[in-house]
C-alpha positions in Angstrom: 58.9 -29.8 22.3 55.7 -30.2 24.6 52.8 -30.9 23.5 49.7 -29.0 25.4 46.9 -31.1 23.7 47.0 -34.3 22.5 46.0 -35.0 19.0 45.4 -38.4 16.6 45.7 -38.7 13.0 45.7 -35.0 11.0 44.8 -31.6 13.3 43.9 -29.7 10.5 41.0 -32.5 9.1 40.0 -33.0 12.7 39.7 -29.5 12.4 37.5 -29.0 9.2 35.4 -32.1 10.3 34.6 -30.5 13.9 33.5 -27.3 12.2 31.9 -29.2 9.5 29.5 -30.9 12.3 29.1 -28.2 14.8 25.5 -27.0 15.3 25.9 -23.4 13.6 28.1 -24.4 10.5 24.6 -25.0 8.4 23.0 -21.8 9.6 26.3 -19.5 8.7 26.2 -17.7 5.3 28.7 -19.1 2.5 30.8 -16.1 0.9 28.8 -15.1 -2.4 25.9 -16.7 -1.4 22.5 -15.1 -1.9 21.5 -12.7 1.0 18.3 -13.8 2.3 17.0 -11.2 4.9 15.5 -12.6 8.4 11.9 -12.0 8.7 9.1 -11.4 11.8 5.3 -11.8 10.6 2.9 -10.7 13.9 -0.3 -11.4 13.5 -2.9 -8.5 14.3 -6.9 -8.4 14.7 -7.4 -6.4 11.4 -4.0 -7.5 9.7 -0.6 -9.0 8.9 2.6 -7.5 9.4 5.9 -8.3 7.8 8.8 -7.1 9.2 12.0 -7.2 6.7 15.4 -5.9 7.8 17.0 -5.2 4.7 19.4 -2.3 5.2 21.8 -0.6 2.2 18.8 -0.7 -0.2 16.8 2.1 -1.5 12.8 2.0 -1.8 13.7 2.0 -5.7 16.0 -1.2 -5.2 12.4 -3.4 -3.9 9.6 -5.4 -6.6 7.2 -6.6 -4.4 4.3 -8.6 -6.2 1.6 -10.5 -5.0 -0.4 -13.2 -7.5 -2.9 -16.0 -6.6 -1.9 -16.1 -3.5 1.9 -15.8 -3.6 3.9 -12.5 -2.3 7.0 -11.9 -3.4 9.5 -9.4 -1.9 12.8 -9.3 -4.1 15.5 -6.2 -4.8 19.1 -5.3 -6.1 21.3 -2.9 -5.6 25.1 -2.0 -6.8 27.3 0.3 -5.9 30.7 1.3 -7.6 33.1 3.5 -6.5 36.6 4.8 -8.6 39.0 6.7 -7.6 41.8 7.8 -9.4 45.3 10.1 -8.1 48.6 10.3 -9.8 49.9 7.0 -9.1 47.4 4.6 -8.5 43.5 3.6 -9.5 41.5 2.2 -6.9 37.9 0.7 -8.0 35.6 -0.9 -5.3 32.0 -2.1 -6.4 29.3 -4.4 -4.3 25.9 -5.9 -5.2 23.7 -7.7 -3.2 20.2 -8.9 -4.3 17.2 -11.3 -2.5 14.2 -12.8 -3.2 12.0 -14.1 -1.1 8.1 -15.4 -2.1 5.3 -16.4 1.2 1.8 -18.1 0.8 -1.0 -16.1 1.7 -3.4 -17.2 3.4 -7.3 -16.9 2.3 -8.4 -14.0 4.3 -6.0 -11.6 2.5 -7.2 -8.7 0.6 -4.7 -9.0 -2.6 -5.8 -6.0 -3.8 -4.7 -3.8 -0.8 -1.2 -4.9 0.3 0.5 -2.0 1.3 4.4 -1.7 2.0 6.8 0.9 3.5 10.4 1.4 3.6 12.4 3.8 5.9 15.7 3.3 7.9 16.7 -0.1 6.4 13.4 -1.6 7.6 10.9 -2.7 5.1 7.5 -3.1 6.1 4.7 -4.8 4.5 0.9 -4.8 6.0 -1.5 -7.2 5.0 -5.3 -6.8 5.2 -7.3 -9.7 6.5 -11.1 -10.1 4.6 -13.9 -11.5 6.9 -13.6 -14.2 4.3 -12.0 -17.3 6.1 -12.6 -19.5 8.9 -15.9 -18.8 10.8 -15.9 -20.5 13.5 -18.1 -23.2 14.9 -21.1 -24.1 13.2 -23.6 -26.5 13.3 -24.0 -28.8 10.0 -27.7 -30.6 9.9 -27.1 -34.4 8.3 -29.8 -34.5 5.5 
């Protein structure tokens, strides 16, 4: 028997320790784990906007709350599916839920968050308050 590459000690630990150490084995999801959707936040003049891609869920899967300065986006959903014939019974059900909470910053307007869901895409849009930063200004020593 040839042997094409040359190996020390136990392959299959070499193995598990390489994958345990490579540079993407953190950022994969472990089976069962909670589904955290990615997010993009792009600041505009007049407002925030959050940009969830959260597809399989319906608008009445989504509690999105905001209090003292804290949003938070979360949802479940489940699904079943039975099917019965002569000889057999099949039963298939899913769930996934999320929940994900951001700091708001000062110059939000609590009060008028406004969010929209179509196509698997949830969208949140934040008003920004002239309250905030100002600017430079010139502070007299008294």
């Amino acid at each position: 028997m040839t042997t094409l590459v040359k190996s020390n000690g136990f392959p299959a630990l070499k193995s598990a320790m390489e994958d345990l150490f490579s540079s993407d084995f953190f950022s994969k999801p472990f089976k069962g784990a909670e589904f955290l959707p990615a997010v993009n936040i792009r600041d505009e003049e007049d407002r925030y906007e959050m940009e969830m891609s959260v597809p399989g869920f319906k608008k009445g899967d989504f509690q999105i709350t905001s209090e003292d300065g804290l949003l938070t986006i979360s949802a479940e959903t489940s699904t079943e599916h039975k099917e019965e014939k002569k000889n057999y019974t099949r039963k298939e059900f899913s769930s996934a839920s999320f929940s994900r909470s951001f700091m708001l910053p000062d110059n939000i307007k609590e009060d008028n968050v406004k969010a929209s869901y179509k196509d698997g895409l949830l969208t949140i849009k934040l008003e920004k308050t002239v309250k905030g930063l100002s600017g430079k200004k010139q502070i007299s020593i008294e």
